[in-house]
C-alpha positions in Angstrom: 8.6 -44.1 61.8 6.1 -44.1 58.6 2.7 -42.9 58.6 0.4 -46.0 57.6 -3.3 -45.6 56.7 -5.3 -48.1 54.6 -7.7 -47.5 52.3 -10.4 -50.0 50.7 -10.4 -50.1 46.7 -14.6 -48.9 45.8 -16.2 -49.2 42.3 -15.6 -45.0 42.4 -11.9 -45.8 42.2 -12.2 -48.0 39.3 -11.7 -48.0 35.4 -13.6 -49.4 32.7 -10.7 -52.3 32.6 -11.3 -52.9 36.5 -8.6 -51.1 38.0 -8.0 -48.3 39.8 -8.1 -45.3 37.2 -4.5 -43.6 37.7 -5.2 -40.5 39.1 -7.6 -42.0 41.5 -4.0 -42.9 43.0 -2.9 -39.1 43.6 -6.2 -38.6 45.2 -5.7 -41.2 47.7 -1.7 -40.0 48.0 -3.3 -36.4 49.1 -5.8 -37.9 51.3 -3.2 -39.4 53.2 -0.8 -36.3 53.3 -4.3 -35.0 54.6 -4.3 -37.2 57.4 -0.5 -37.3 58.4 -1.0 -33.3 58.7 -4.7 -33.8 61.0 -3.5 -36.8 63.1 0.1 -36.9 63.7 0.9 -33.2 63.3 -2.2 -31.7 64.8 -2.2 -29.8 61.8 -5.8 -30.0 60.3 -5.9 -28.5 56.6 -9.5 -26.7 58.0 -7.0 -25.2 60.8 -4.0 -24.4 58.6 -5.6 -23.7 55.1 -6.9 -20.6 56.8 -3.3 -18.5 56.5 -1.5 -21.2 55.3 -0.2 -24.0 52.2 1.2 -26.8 51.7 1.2 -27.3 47.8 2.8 -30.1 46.0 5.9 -28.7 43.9 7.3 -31.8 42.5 5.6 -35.4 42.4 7.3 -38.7 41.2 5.7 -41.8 40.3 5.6 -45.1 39.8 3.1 -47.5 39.2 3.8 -50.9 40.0 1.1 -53.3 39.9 -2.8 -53.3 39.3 -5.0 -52.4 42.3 -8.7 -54.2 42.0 -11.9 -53.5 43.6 -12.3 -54.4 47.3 -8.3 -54.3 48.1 -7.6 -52.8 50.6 -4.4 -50.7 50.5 -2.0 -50.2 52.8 -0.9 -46.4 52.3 2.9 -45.5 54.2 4.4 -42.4 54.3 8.0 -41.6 55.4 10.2 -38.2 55.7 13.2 -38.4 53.5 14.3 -34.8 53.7 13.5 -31.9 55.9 14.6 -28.5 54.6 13.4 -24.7 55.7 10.1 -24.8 54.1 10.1 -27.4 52.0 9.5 -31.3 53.2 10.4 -34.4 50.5 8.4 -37.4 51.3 8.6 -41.0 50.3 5.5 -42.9 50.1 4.8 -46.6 48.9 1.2 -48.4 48.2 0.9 -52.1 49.0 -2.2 -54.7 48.2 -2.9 -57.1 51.1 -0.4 -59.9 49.2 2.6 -57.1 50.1 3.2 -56.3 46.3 4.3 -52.5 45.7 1.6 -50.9 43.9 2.9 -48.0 43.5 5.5 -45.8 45.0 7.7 -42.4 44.4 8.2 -39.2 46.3 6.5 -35.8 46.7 7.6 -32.2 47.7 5.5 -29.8 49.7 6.2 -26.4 50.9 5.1 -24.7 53.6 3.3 -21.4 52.5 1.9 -18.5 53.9 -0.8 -17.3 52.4 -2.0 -13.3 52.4 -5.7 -12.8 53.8 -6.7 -11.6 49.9 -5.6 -15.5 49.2 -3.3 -13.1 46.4 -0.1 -12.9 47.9 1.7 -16.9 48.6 5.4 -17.4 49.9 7.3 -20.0 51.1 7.6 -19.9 55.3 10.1 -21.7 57.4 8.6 -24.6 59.7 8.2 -23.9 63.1 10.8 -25.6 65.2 8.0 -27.3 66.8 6.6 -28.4 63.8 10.4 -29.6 62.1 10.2 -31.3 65.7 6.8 -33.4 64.3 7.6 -34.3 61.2 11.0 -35.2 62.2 9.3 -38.6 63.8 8.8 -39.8 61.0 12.6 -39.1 59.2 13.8 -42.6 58.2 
């Protein structure tokens, strides 16, 4: 199963050519991690970022086609590899014609992080947690 959000293409998005600035992209890729987390793992980042992480180690990208103001994006994310801590997701951006507008993969690890925010390591999922994000394996 994928995660699937949509997201509407604003003038804040935008570049002085008319299309979405680049790294407006990676904003709205960590928005939807965001939401995968708060609504299908019951994981909120306000609940979690309290003794624990989950940074982005390694981010791949490709841009495919333009996205314009007032699209509205369809956003997908997908597990392609589940490992002790660390989780590689696929994810893929469409506009409402179905084109690919972008697409790659990005690695997160599960952290925990020491109460003097000084001290982070990687952590093993929870069984019940691998059992969440499993779902959503293709």
């Amino acid at each position: 199963m994928m995660f699937v959000r949509e997201e509407k293409i604003r003038f804040q998005h935008i570049d002085y050519a008319g299309i979405v600035f680049y790294p407006r992209f990676l904003e709205m890729l960590n928005a939807l991690v965001e939401d995968w987390f708060a609504e299908a793992l019951n994981l909120p980042f306000s609940t979690m970022h309290k003794t624990h992480g989950i940074p982005t180690v390694d981010l791949k990208v490709q841009f495919k086609a333009p996205a314009r103001l007032d699209e509205v994006l369809k956003k997908q994310l997908w597990v392609k590899e589940l490992g002790g801590a660390s989780l590689l997701c696929g994810f893929r951006f469409e506009n409402p014609a179905g084109k690919t507008v972008l697409e790659g993969e990005v690695t997160l690890v599960n952290v925990a992080i020491a109460a003097d925010r000084n001290n982070i390591k990687a952590e093993a999922f929870t069984d019940s947690m691998k059992m969440m994000i499993n779902t959503f394996q293709l």
